[in-house]
DSSP file (Angstrom, degrees, kcal/mol; ACC not computed):
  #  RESIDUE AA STRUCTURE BP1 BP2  ACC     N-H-->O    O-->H-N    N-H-->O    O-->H-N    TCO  KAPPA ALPHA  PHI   PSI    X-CA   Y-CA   Z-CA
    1    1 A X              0   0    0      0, 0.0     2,-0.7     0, 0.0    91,-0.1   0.000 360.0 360.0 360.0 120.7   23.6    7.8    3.2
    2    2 A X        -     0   0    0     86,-0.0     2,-1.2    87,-0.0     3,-0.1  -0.827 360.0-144.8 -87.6 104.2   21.7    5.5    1.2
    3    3 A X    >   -     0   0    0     -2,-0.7     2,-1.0     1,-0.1     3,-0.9  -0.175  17.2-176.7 -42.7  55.0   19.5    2.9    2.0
    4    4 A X  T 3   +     0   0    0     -2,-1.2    -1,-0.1     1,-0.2    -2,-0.0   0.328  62.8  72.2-100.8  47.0   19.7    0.1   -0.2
    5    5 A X  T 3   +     0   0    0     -2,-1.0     2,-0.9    -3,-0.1    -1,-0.2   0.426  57.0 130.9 -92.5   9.9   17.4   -2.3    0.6
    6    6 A X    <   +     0   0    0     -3,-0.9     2,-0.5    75,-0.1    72,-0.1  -0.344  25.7 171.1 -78.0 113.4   14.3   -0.6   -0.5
    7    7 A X        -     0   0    0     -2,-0.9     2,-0.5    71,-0.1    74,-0.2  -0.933  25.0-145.0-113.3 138.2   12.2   -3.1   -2.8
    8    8 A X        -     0   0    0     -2,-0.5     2,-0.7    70,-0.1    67,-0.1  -0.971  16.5-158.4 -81.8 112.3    8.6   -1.7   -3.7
    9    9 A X        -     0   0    0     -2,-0.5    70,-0.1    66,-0.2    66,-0.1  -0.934   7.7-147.1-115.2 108.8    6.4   -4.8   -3.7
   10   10 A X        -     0   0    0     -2,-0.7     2,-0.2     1,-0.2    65,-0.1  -0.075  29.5 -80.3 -67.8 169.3    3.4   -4.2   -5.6
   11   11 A X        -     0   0    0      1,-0.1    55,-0.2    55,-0.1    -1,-0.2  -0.534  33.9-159.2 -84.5 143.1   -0.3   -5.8   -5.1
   12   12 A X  S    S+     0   0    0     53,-0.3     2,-0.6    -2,-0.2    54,-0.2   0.628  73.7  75.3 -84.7 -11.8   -0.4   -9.6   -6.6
   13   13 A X  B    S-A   65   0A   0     52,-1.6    52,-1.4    16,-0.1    -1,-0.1  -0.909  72.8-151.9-124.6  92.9   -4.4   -9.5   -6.9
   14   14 A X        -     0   0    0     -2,-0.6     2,-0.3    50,-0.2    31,-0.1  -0.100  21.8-118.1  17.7 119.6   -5.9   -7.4   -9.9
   15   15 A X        -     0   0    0      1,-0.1    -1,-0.1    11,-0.1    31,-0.1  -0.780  43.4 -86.9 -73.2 161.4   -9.3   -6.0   -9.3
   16   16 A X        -     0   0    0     -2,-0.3     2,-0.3    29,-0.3    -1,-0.1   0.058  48.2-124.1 -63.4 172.1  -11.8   -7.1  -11.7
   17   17 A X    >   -     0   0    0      1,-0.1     3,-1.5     2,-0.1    30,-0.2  -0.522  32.7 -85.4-100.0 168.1  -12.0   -5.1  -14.7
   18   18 A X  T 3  S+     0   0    0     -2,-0.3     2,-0.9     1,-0.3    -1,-0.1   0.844 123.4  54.3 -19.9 -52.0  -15.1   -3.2  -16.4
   19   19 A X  T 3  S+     0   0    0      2,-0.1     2,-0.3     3,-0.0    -1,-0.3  -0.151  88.2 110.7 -97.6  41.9  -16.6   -6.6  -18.5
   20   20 A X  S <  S-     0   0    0     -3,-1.5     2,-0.4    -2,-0.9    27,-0.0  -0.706  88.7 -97.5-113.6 150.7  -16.5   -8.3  -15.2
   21   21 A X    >   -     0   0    0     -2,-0.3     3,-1.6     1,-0.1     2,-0.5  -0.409  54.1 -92.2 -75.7 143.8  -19.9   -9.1  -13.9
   22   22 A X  T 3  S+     0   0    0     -2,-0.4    -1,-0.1     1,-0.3     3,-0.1  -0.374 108.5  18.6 -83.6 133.3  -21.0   -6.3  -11.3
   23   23 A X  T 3  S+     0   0    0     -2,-0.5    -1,-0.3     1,-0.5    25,-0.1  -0.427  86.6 156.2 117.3 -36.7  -20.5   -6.5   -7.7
   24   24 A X    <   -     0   0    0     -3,-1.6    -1,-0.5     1,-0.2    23,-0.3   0.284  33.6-144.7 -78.5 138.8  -17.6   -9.3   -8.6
   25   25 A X        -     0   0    0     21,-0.1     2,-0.2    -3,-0.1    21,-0.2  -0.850  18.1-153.6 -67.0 121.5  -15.3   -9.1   -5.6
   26   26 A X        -     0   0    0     19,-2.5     2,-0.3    -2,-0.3   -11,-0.1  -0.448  22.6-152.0 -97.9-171.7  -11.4   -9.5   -5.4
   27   27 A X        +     0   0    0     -2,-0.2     2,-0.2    17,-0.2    17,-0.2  -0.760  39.6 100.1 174.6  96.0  -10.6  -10.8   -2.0
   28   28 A X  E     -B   43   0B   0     15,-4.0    15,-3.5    25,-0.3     2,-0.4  -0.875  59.2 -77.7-176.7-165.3   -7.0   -9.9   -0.3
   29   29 A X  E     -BC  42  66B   0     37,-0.6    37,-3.7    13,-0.3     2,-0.2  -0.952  30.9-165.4-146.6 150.0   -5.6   -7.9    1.8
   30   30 A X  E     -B   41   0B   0     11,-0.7    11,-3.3    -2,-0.4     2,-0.3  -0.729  13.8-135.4-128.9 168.2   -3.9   -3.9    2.4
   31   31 A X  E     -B   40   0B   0      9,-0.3     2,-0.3    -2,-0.2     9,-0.2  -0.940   1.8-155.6-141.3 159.0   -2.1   -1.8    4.3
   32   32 A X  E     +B   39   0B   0      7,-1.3     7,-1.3    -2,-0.3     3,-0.2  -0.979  18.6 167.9 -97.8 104.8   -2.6    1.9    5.6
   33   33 A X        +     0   0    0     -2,-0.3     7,-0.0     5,-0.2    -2,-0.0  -0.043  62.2  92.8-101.6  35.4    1.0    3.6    6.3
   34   34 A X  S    S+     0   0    0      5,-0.1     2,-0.1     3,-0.0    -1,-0.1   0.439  72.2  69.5 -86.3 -36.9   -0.9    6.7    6.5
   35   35 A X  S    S-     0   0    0     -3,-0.2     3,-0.3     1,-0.1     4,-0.1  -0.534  94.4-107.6 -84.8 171.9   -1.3    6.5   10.5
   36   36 A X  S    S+     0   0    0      1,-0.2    -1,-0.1    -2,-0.1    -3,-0.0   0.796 118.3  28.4 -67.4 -26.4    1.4    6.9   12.9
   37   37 A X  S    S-     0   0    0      2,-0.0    -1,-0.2    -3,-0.0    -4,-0.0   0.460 100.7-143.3-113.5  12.5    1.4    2.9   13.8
   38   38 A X        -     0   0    0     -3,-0.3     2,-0.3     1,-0.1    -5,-0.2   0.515   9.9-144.8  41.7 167.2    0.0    1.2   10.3
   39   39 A X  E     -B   32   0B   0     -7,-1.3    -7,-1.3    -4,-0.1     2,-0.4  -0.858  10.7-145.3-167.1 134.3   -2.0   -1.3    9.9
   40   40 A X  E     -B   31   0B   0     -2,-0.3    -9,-0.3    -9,-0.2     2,-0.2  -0.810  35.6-179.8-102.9 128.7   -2.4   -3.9    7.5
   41   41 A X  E     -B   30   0B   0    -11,-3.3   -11,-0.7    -2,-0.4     2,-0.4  -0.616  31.3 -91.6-130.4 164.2   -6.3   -5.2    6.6
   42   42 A X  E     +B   29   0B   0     -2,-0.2    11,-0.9   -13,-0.2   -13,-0.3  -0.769  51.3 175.4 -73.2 158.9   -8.8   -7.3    4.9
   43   43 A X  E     -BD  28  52B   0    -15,-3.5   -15,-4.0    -2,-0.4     2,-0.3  -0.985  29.3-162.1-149.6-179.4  -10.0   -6.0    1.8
   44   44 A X  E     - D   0  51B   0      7,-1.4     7,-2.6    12,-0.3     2,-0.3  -0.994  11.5-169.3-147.8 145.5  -12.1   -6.3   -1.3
   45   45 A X  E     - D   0  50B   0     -2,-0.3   -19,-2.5     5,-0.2     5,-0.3  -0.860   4.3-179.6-133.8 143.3  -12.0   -4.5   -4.4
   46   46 A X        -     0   0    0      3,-2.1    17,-0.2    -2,-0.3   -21,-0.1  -0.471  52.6 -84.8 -88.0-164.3  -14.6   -4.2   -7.8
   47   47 A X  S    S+     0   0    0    -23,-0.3    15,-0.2    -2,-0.2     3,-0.1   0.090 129.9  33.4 -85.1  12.4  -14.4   -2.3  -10.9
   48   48 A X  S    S-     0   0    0      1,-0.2    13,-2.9    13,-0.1     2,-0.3   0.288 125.5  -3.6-133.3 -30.8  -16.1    0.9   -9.4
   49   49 A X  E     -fE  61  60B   0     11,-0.3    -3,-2.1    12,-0.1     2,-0.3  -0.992  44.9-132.9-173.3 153.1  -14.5    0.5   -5.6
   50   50 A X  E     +DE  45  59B   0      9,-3.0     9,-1.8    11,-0.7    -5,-0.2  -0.909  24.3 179.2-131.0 153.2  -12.8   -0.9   -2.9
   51   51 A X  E     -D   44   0B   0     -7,-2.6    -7,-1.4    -2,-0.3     2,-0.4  -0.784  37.1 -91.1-136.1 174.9  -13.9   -1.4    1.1
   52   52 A X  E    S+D   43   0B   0     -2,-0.2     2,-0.2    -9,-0.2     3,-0.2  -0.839  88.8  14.2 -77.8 142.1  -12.5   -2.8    4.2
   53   53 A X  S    S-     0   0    0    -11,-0.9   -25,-0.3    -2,-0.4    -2,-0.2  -0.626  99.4 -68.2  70.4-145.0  -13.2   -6.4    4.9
   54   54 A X  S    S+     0   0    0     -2,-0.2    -1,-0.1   -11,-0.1    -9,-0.1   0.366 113.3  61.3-114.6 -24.7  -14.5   -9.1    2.7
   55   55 A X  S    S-     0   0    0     -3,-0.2     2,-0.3     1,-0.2    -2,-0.1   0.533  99.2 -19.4 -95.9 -37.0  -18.4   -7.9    2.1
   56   56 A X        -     0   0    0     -4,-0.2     2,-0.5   -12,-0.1   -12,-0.3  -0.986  52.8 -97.4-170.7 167.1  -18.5   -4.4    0.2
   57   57 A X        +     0   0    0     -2,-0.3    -6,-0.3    -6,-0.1    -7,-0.1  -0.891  21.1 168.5-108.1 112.2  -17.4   -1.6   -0.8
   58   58 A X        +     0   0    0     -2,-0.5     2,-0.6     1,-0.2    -7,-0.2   0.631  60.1  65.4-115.3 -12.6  -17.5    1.8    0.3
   59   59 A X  E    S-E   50   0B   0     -9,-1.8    -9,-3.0     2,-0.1    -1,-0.2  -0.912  75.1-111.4-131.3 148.6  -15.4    3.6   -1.4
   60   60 A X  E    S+E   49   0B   0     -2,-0.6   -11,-0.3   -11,-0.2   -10,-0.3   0.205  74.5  56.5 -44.2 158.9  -14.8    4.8   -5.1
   61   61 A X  B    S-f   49   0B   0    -13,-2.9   -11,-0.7   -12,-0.2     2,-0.2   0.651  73.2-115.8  73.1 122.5  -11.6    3.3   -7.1
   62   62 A X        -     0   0    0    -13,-0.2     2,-0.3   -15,-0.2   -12,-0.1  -0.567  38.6-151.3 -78.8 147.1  -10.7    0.3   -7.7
   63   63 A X        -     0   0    0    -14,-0.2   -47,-0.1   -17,-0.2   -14,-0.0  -0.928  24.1-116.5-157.7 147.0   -7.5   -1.4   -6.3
   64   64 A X        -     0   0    0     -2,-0.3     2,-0.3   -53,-0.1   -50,-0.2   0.347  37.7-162.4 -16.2 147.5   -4.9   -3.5   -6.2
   65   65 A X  B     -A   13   0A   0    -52,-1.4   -52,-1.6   -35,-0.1   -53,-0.3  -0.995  21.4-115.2-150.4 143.2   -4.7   -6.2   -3.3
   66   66 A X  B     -C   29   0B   0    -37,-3.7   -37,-0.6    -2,-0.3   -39,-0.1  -0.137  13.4-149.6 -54.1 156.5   -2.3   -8.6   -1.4
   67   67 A X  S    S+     0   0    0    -39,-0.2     2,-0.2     1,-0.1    -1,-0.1   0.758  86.7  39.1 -87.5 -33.6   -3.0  -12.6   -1.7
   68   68 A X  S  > S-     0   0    0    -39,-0.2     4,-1.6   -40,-0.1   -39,-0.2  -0.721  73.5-134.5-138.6 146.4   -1.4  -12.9    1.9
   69   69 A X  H  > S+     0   0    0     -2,-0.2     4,-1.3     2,-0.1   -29,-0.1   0.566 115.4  51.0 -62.3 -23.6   -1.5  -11.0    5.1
   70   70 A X  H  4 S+     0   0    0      2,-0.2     4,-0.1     3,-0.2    -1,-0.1   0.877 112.4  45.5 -89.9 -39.5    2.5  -11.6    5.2
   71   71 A X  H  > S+     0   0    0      2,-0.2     4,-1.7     3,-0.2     3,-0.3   0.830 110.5  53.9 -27.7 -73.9    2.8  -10.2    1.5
   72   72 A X  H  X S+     0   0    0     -4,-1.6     4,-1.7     1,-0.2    -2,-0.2   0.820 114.2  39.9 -45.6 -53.8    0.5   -7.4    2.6
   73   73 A X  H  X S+     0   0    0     -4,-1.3     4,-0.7     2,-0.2    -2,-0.2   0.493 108.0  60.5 -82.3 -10.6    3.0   -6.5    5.7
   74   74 A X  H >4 S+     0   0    0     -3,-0.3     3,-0.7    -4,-0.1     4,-0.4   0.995 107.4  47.2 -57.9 -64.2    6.2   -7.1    3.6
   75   75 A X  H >X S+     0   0    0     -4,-1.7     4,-1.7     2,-0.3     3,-1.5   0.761 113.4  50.7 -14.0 -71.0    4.6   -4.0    1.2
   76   76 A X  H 3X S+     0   0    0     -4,-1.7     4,-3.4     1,-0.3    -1,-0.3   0.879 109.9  46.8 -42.9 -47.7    4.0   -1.9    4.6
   77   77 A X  H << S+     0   0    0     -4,-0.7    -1,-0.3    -3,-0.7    -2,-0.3   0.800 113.9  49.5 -84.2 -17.8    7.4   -2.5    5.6
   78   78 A X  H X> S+     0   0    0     -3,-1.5     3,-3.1    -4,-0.4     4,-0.8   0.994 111.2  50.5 -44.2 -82.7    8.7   -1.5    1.8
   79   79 A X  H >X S+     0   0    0     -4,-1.7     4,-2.0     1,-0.3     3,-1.1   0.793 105.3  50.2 -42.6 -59.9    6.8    1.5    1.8
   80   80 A X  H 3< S+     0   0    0     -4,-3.4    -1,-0.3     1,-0.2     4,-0.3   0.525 114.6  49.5 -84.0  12.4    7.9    3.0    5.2
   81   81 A X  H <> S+     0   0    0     -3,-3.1     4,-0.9    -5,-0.2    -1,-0.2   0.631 110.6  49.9 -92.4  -5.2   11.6    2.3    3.9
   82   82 A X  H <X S+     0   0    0     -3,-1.1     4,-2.0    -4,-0.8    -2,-0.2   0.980 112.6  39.5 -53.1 -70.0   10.5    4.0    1.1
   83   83 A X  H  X S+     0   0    0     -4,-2.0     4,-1.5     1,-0.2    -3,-0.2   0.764 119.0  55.0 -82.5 -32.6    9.0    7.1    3.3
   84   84 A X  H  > S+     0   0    0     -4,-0.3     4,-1.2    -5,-0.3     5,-0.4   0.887 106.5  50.3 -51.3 -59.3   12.8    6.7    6.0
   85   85 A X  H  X S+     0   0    0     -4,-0.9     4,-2.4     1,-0.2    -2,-0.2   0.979 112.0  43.9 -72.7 -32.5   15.2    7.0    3.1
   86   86 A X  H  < S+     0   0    0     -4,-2.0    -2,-0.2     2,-0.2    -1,-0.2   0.912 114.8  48.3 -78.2 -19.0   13.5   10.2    1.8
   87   87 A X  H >< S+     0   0    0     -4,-1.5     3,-1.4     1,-0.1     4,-0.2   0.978 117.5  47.3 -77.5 -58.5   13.2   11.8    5.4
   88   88 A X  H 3X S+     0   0    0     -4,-1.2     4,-4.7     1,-0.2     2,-0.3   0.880 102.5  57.8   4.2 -83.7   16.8   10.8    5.7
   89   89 A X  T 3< S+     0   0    0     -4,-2.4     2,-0.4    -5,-0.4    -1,-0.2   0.215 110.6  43.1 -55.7  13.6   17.9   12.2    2.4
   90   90 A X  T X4 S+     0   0    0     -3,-1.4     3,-2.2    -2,-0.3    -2,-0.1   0.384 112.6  57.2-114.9-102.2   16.5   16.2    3.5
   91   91 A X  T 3> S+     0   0    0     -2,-0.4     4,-3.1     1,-0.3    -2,-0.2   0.239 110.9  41.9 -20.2 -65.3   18.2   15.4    6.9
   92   92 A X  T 3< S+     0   0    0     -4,-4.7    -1,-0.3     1,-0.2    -3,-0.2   0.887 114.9  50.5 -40.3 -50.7   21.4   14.8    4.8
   93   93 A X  T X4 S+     0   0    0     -3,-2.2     3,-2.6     1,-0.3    -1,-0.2   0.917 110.8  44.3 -51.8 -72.9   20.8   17.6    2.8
   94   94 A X  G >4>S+     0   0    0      1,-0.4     5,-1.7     2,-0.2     3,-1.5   0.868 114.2  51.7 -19.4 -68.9   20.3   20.1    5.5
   95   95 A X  G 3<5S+     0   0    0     -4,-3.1    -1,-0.4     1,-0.3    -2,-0.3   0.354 115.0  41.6 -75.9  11.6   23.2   18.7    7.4
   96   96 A X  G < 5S+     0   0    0     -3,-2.6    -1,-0.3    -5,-0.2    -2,-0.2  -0.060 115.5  49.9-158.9  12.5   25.7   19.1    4.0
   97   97 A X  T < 5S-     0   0    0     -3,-1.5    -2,-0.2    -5,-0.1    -3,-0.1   0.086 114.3-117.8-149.1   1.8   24.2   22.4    3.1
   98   98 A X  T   5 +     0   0    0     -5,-0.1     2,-0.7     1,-0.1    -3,-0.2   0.522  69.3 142.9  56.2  15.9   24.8   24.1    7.2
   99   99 A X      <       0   0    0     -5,-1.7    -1,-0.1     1,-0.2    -4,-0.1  -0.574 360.0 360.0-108.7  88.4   21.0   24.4    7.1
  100  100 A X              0   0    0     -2,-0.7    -1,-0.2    -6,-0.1    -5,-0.1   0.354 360.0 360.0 -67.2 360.0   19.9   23.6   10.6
């Protein structure tokens, strides 16, 4: 069984690059699909790091960012059809291979 509606939707919003003046802020918004219930955020990215909110940064790596909160939860909802078709696709496997 395939799924095919699975579209990846990448971040629209750049962080700035190296020759950018430092501290410069991107301004946008992310999502976690890493917890059991997700969650979609502000955030703000430089050339060294990215944080939660609008204000700083607190951690290393820079990154891509949504323009929109709606944008941001389209992405979420990509990803975990992304992470559904592949738990799916062992299930199949298993079942088409007698390995219960």
């Amino acid at each position: 069984m395939r799924l095919d509606f699975k579209v990846i939707i990448q971040p629209d919003i750049q962080p700035p690059n190296h020759s950018s003046k430092f501290g410069e802020l991107t301004k946008g918004w992310m999502y976690n699909a890493d917890r059991d219930y997700g969650i979609v955020y502000k955030a703000c990215s430089s050339s060294i790091g990215h944080g939660d909110g609008w204000e700083k940064t607190t951690t290393q790596e820079p990154i891509g960012l949504y323009s929109t909160e709606e944008l941001a939860m389209k992405a979420y909802r990509a990803a975990l059809a992304d992470a559904f078709e592949r738990k799916l696709a062992e299930v199949d496997k298993m079942i088409k291979e007698g390995k219960y």
